[in-house]
N, C-alpha and C positions, 0 to 999 in steps of 0.2 A: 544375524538371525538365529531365533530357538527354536530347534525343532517342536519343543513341549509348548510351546506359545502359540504355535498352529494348530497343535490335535489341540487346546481349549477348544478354540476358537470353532475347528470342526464340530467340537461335543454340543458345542454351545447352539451352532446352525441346526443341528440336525432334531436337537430337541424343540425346537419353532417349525422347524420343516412337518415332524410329524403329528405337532399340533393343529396344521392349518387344515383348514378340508373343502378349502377355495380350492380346484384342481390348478386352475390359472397362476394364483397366489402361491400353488405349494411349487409349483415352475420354477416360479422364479427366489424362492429359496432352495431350489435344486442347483439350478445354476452358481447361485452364490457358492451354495456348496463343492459344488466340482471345480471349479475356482481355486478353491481355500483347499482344496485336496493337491491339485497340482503344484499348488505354490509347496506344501509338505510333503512331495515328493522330488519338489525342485532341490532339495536340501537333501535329500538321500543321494538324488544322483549328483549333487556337486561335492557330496565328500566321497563317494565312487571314484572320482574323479583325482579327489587327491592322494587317494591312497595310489591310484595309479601312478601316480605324478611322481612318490614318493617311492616308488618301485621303479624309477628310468625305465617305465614305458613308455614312451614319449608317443608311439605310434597309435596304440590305443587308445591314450588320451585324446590326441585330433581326431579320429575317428569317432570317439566317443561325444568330443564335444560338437562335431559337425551334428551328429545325428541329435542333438540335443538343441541345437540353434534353430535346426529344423523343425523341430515339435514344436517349441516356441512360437516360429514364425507362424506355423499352422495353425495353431491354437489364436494366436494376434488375429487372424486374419477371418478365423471363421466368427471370431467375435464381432469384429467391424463388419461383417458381411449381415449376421444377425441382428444389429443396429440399426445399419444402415434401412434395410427391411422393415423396421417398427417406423424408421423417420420420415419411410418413402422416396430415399435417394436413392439412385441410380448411380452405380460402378460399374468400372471395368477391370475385372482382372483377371481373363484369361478364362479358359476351358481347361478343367481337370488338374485344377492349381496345386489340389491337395497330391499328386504324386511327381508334383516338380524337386527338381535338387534345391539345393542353397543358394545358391545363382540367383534362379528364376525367382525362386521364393521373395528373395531380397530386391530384387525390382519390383515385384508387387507391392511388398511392403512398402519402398519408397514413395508408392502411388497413395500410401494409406497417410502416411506419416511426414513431416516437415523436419526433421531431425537430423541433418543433415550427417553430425557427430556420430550417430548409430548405425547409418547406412556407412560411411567411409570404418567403421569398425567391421562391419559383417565385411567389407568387401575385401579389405585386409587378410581378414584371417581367411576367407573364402580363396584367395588367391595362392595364400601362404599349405591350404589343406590339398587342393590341384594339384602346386607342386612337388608335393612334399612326395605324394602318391604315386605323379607318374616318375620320381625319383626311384621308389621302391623297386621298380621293373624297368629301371635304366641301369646296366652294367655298369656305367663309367662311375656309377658312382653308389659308394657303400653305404649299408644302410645305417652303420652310427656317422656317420655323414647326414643322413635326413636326420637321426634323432636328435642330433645335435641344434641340428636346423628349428627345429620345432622347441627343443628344448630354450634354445635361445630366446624363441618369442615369446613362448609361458613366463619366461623371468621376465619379462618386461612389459608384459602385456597382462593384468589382469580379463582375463575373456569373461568373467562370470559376471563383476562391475560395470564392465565395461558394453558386454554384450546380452549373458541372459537377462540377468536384473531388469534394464531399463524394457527390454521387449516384456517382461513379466507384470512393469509396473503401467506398459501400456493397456496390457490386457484386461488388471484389478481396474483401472480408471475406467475403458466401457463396459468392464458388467456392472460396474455402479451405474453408470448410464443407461443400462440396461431395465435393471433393476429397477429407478427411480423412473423412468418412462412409461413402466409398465402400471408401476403403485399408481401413477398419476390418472393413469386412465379407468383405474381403478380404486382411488381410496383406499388403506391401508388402517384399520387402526392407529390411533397411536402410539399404543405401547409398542406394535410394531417396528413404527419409526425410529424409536426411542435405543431398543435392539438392536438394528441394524445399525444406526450412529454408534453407538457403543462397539461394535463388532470392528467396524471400519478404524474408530479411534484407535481399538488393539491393533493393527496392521498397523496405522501409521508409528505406534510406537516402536512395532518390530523395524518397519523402513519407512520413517519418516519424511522422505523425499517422496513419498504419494502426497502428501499434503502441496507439492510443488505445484501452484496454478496453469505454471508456464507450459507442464508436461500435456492437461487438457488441449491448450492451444497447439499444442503439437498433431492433435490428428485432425487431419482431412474433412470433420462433418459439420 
């Protein structure tokens, strides 16, 4: 991914966002937009991340990447929730989801998503972040002993592929849904249409695995 590929792509949104003066309409190119902002921030904090990595702060980084799996999920989930709401479905996910841990988060999400691959990732590294922690304020054991521990699973475990990514590309796939539900109830211009295909195209060439059909059929509506 490029970062500079993204802020277009924002330049691009924002100059349609303040062309529109449908309020409904300019919504839902707000949306897009915050979307396409996160995804350009999701790239500042994953090389935060390596700089870390690259300084054997192995602690920091789990910590970091916990609280970073968790935006994700939150952001996954308040999406599907506002979907779900335009399509008239009915869910269950708990009371006050948004100050759950990674845990809880990650059984929500299960409830949202058929992915089996992503849940046994979150659950991994969710167990691997537990231990590692109540490690830190166990005596018996020192702490380049956890960092080691952790460092071991970074080397062999991409977490950003394996784990942000895929939660990120669920997210891009219902604000299209989002988006395209709303145009419909609404009409759209064309040249509209025309825009937002093109915007979307640029994504897929940054992460062409959004064009994957299979990843739709992965959630829950």
């Amino acid at each position: 991914m490029v970062l500079d590929n993204y802020k277009n792509i924002i330049n691009e949104i924002v100059i349609y966002k303040d062309k529109e003066k449908d309020p409904e309409k300019k919504k839902s190119w707000e949306a897009f937009e915050l979307n396409t902002r996160r995804l350009d921030r999701t790239i500042e904090i994953q090389n935060r991340i390596k700089l870390l990595y690259k300084q054997n702060r192995f602690i920091e980084c789990i910590c970091f990447i916990s609280q970073f799996a968790e935006f994700k999920l939150k952001e996954l989930i308040k999406l599907y929730v506002d979907l779900s709401l335009l399509l008239n479905k009915k869910i269950k996910i708990g009371e006050n989801w948004q100050e759950k841990p990674l845990g809880t988060l990650t059984n929500t999400a299960k409830k949202l998503l058929t992915d089996d691959n992503l849940m046994k990732r979150l659950k991994d590294f969710n167990n691997l972040r537990i231990k590692s922690i109540h490690k830190i304020f166990d005596v018996n054991y020192q702490i380049a002993e956890v960092e080691e521990e952790i460092n071991q699973y970074l080397k062999t475990n991409d977490y950003y592929e394996n784990i942000i990514n895929p939660i990120q590309r669920y997210s891009t796939i219902i604000t299209k849904e989002i988006f395209d539900y709303k145009t419909n109830l609404e009409p759209v211009p064309e040249e509209s249409k025309i825009i937002v295909s093109n915007l979307l195209r640029e994504m897929e060439k940054i992460d062409p695995l959004l064009k994957n059909q299979e990843l739709k059929k992965q959630i829950k509506l």
